[in-house]
C-alpha positions in Angstrom: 14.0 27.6 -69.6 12.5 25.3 -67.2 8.3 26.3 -66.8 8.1 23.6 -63.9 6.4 25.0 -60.5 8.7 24.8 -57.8 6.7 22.4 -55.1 6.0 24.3 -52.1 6.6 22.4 -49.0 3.2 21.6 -47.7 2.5 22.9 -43.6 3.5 20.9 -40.8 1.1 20.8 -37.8 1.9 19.3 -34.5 0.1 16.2 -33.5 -3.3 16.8 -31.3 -3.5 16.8 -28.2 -4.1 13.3 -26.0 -7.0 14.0 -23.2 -6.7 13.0 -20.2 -10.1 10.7 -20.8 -7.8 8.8 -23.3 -5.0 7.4 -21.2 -5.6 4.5 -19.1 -5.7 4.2 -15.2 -7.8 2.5 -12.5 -11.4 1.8 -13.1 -13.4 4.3 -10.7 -16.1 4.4 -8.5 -19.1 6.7 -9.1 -19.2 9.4 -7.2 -15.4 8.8 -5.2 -13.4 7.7 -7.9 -10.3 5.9 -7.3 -10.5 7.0 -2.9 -11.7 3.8 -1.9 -9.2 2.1 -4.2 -6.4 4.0 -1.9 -5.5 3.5 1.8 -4.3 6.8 2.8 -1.3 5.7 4.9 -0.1 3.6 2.1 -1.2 6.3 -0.8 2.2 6.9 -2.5 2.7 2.9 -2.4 -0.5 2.2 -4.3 0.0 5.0 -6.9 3.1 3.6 -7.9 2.0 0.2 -8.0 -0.8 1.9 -10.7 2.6 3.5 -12.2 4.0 0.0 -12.7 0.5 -1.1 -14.0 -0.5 1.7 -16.4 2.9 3.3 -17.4 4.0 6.6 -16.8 1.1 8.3 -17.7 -2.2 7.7 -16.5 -5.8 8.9 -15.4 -7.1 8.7 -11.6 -9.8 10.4 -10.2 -9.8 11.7 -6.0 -13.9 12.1 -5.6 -15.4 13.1 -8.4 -12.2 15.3 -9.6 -9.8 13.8 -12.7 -5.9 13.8 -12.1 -3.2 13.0 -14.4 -0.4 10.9 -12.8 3.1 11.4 -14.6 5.8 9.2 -13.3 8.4 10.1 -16.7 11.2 11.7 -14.6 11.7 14.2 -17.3 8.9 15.2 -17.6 7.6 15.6 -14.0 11.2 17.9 -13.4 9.5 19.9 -16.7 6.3 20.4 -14.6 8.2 21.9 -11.4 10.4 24.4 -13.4 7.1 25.5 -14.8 5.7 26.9 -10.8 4.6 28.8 -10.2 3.3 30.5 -13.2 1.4 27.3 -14.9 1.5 25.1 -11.8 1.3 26.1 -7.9 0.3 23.8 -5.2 -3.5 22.5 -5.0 -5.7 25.0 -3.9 -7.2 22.6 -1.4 -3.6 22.6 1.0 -4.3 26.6 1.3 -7.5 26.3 1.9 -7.0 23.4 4.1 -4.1 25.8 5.6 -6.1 28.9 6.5 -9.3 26.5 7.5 -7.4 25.3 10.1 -5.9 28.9 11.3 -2.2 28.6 10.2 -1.1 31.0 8.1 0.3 30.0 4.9 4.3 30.2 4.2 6.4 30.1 1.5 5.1 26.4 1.2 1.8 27.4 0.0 2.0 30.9 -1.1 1.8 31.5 -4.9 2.5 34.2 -7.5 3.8 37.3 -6.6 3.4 36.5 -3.2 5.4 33.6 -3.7 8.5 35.7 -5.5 8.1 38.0 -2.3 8.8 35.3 0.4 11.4 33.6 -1.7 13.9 36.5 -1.3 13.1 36.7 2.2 13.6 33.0 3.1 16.5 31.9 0.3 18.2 35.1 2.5 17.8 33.5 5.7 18.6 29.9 4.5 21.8 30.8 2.2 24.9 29.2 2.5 26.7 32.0 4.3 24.1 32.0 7.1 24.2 28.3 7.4 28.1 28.1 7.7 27.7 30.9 10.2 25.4 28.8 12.4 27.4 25.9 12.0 29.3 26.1 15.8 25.8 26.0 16.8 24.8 22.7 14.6 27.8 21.0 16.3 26.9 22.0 19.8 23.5 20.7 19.5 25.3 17.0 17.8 27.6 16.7 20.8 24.2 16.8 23.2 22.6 14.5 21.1 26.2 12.8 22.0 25.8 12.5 25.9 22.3 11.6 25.6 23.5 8.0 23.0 26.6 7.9 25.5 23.8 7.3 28.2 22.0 5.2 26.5 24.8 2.8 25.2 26.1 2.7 28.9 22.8 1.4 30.2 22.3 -0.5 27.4 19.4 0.5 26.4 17.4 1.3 23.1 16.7 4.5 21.6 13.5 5.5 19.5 14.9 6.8 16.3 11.8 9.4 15.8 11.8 10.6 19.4 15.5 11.4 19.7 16.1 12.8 16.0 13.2 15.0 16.0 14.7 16.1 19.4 17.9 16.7 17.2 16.3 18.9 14.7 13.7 21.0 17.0 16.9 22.2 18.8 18.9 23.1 15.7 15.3 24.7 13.6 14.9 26.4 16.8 18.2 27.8 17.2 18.4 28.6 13.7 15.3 30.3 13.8 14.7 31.9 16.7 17.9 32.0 18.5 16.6 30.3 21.5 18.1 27.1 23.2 15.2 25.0 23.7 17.5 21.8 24.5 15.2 19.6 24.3 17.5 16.8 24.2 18.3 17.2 27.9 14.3 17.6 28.6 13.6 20.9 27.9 10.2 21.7 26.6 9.7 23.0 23.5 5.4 24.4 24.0 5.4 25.0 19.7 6.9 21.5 19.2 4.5 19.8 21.2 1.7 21.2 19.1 3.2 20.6 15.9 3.1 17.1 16.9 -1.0 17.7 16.7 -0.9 19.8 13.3 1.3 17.8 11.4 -0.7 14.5 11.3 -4.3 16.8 11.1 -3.0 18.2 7.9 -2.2 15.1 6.2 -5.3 13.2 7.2 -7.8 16.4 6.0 -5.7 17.1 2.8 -6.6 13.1 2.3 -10.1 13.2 4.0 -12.7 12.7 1.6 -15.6 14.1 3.8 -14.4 17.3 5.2 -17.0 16.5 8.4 -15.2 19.2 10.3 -17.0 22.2 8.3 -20.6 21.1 10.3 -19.4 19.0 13.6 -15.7 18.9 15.2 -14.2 15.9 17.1 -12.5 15.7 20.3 -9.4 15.5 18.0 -10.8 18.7 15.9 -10.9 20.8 18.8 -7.2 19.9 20.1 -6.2 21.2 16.8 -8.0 24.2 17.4 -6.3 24.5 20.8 -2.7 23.9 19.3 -2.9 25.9 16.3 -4.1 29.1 18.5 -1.1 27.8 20.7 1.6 28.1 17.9 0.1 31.5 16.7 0.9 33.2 19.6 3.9 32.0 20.9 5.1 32.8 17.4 3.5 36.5 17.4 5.6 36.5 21.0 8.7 35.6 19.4 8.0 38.2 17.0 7.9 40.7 19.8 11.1 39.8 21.0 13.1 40.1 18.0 11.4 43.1 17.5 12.6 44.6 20.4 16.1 43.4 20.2 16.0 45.1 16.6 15.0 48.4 18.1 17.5 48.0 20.9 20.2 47.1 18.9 19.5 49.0 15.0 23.0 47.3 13.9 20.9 43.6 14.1 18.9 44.6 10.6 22.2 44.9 8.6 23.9 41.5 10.7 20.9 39.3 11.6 21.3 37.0 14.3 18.8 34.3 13.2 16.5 33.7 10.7 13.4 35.4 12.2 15.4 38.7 12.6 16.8 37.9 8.9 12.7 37.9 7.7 11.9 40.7 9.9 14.8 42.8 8.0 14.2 41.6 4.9 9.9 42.1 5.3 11.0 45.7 6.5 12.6 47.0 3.2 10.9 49.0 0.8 8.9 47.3 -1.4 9.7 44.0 0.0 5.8 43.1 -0.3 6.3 41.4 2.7 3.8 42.0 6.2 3.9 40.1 9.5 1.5 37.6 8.4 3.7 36.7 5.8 6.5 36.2 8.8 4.4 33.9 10.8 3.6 31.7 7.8 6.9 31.1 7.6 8.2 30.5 10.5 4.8 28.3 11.0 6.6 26.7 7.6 10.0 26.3 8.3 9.1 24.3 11.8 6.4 22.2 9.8 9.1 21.5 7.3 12.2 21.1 8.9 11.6 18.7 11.5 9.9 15.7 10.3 11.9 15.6 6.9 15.1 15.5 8.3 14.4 13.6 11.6 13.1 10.6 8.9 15.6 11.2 6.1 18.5 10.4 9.0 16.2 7.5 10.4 16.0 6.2 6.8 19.8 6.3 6.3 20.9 4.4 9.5 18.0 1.8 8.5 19.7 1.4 4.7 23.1 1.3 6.6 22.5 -1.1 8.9 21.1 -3.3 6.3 24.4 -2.9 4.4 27.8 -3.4 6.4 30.2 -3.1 3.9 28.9 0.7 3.1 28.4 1.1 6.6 32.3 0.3 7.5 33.2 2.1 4.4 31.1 5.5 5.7 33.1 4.4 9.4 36.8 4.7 7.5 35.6 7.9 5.7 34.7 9.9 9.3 37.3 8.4 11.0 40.0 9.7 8.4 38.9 13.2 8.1 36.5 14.1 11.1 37.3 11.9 13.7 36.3 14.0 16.7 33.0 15.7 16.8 34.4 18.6 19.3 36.3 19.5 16.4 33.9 19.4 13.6 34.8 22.2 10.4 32.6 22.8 7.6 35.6 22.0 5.4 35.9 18.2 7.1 32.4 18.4 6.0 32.8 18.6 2.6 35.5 15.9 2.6 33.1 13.3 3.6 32.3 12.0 -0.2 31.0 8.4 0.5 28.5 9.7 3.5 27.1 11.8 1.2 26.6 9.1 -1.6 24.9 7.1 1.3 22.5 10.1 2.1 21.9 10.2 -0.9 21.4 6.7 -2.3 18.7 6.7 0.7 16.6 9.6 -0.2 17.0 8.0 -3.5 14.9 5.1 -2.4 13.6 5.7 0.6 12.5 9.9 -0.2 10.2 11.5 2.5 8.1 13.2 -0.2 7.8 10.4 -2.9 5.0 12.6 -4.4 4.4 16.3 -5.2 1.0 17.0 -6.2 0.8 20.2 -8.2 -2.4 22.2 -10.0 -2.7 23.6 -13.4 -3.6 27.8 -13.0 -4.5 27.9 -16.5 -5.4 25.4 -20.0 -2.1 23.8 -20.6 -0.1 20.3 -21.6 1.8 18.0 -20.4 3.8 15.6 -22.4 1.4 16.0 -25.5 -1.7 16.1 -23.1 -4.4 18.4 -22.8 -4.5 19.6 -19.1 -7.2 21.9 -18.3 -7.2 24.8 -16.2 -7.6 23.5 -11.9 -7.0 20.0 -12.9 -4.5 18.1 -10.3 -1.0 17.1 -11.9 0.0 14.1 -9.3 4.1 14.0 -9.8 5.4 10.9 -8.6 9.3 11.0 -7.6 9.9 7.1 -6.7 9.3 5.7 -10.4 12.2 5.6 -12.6 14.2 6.3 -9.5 13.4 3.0 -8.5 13.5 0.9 -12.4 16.4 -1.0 -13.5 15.5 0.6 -16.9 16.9 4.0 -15.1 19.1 3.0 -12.6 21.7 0.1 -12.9 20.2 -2.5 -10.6 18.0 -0.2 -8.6 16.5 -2.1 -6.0 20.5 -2.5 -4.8 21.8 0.3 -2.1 25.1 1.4 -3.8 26.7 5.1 -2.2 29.1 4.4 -5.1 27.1 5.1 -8.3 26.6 9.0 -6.8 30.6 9.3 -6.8 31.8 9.1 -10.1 31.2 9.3 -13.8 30.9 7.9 -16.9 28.9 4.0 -16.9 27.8 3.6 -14.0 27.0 6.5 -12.1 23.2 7.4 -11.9 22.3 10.2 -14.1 21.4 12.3 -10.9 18.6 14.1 -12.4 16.4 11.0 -12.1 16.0 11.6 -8.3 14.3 14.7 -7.1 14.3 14.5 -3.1 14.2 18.0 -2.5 11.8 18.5 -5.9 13.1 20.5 -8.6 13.1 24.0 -10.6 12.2 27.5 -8.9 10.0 25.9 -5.7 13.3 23.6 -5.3 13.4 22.7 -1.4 15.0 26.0 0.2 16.5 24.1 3.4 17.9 21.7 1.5 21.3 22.9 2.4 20.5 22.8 6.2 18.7 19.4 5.6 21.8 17.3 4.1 24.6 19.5 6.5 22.2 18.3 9.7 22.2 14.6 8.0 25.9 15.0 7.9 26.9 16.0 11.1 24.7 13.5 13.2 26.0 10.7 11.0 29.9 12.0 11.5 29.3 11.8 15.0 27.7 8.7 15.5 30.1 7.0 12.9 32.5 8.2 14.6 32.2 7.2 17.8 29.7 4.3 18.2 29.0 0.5 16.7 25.8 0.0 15.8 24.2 -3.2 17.2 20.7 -3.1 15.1 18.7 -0.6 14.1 15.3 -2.4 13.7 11.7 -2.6 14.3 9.8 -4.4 17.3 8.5 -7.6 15.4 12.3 -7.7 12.9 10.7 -7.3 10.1 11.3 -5.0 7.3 10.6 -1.3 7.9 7.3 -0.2 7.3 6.5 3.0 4.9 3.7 5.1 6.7 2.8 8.3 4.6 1.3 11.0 6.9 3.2 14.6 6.1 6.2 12.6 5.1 7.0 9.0 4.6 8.4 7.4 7.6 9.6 4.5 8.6 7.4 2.7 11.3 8.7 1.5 14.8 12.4 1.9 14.1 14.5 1.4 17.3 18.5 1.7 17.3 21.0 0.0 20.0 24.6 1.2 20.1 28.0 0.5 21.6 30.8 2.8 22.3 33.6 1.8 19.9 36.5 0.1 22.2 38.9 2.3 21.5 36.9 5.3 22.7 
């Protein structure tokens, strides 16, 4: 009989944890760290060039405060599924947020909170209620129609941001509040105006590394003051309305005619969690967030497709095959449109309006085998691997085609993250790529498009404010001949 001790397999321990210290990254300032190393209008460009520089993980410091930077697109798409129980959004937006007076939205709001508004937004913004508001989508496309008609008849050039965010006020506004604001034709949308004074202050104090404001306010401090009161009440008004209509009319609560009468029904359950305040947050959110993303994204696309006339014929055939008249517009000649949707989406790929989600840890944690401690900042950069041959065949090259089929070839469509990723996924995202689609049918459709370009001709240039946009872009069209 064999007496030999059986060897007992000796304890495996995972590998230690990296610090944050360890990794490398820029070399900071005392006191600001990396701040003066970053020009805030070009902040997304300069972090990546630190990507390309340090690798996928690396160490940065905003002030005095440490940040890990992951670019891996694996692992930043980990990080996102993991809100908002390990990660929510920094502290310092929602402070920044109720500083100012707005009341955060879905946007900001974390926690239970968060799983609150979810079911009372994702409601609002589902499919069904989007195809349902469709008729209205078109309607707003073919005024955006007359007004290009004009403009190619006289010859004359359009500003891409002014007439797009025009565009997309009308439908939000529509969508939202049931009101027809037109501002295509010159109507005067009071909210929009101020947005167009919250929007930028948000960005530039998120960035702001003296928050001066707290002991003496600017000229341009007390306009925002003046706006964001502004927005409050006209929102509490069109609360009031809706209200009314919902008392008048009990039947709206079950069949919701927008989406503010979709919150108000959905806040006015039973244990929906939900108050008013909650309400104006998001509406406050949904007009923050659904204007200047989408009016870019489409300014973004003509820009790539301009530059690129074989996909932009190509896109031309596709419309004119299967929705050649805007009038006539269907959800289901929509979906047929295959190659416009690889071009809105090879665009976001590269040119995304939020190249960057900055997230914070709510407790001790890790990240790819690094320690992250509880309130450090988690910078996730989007436009990394997106943008490396080592990810994407030839990715510096606009191709529609690699988002259309499978096998070699095609992009693994995981490594691009427009609209983020995981539970805090973009909720209008649905909205956002049918608006895209319908403005680019129509124009396709019916127009040649003689440049779309900036003033001096020279390459577009990135500005990062609330989103990314492109700088200066102008567009010049012709009716087609056989119009």
């Amino acid at each position: 009989m064999d007496s030999t001790p059986t060897a007992l397999p000796l304890p495996t321990f995972p590998p230690p944890l990296r610090t944050i210290e360890s990794l490398p990254g820029p070399r900071r300032w005392p006191l600001v760290g990396n701040v003066l190393q970053i020009r805030p209008l070009r902040l997304h460009q300069d972090v990546e060039a630190w990507c390309r520089e340090y690798g996928d993980f690396f160490q940065m410091y905003m002030g005095p405060e440490q940040a890990l930077v992951v670019a891996d697109h694996d692992v930043v798409a980990q990080v996102l599924k993991q809100r908002p129980d390990t990660f929510r959004r920094p502290a310092l937006s929602e402070r920044i947020m109720r500083e100012m007076g707005c009341v955060p939205g879905l946007f900001d709001a974390e926690g239970q909170d968060w799983r609150n508004q979810r079911r009372m937004v994702m409601h609002a913004f589902s499919p069904q209620g989007i195809k349902a508001y469709f008729p209205s989508l078109v309607k707003v496309a073919l005024r955006l129609q007359q007004r290009w008609d004009r403009a190619a008849q006289d010859e004359r050039t359009i500003v891409l941001s002014d007439d797009l965010k025009r565009y997309t006020v009308d439908i939000i506004a529509g969508l939202a509040f049931g009101t027809d604001v037109d501002t295509i034709n010159g109507g005067e949308e009071v909210i929009q105006r101020h947005l167009d004074v919250i929007l930028p202050a948000i960005a530039r104090r998120t960035l702001s590394f003296v928050a001066y404001w707290r002991v003496f306010k600017l000229p341009q401090d007390r306009r925002l003051e003046h706006s964001v009161a502004t927005v409050r009440h006209a929102i509490q008004d069109l609360i009031g309305q809706a209200r009314t209509r919902m008392a008048r009319e009990p039947e709206r609560a079950a069949h919701p005619a927008n989406l503010l009468e979709a919150m108000l029904a959905a806040a006015g359950q039973p244990g929906s969690g939900v108050g008013d305040e909650a309400v104006v947050g998001n509406v406050l959110t949904m007009l923050l967030a659904g204007e200047d993303t989408t009016a870019n994204s489409i300014a973004w696309l003509l820009y790539q497709l301009q530059r690129h006339p074989e996909a932009l014929a190509r896109a031309r055939d596709e419309v004119l095959r299967h929705a050649p008249d805007p009038a006539a517009f269907t959800m289901e000649q929509m979906d047929k449109l295959e190659y416009l949707n690889g071009c809105i989406q090879e665009s976001m790929r590269i040119k995304p309006v939020a190249p960057f989600i900055p997230v914070e840890a709510m407790h001790d944690t890790s990240v790819a085998g690094i320690h992250v401690p509880a309130r450090t900042l988690v910078w996730c950069v989007l436009r990394h691997h997106s943008m490396a041959d080592s990810h994407v065949e030839q990715a510096a090259q606009f191709d529609p085609q690699r988002w259309l089929h499978e096998g070699p070839g095609a992009i693994d469509r995981k490594v691009a993250m427009p609209f983020g990723a995981g539970p805090r996924i973009c909720p209008g995202r649905y909205l956002a790529l049918l608006e895209m689609k319908v403005v680019m049918a129509m124009l396709l459709g019916r127009y040649d498009i003689d440049a779309v370009a900036t003033p001096d001709g020279k390459e577009a240039e990135e500005l990062m404010a609330f989103v990314m946009s492109p700088i200066g872009l102008a567009m010049r069209l012709r009716r087609q001949r056989w119009q």
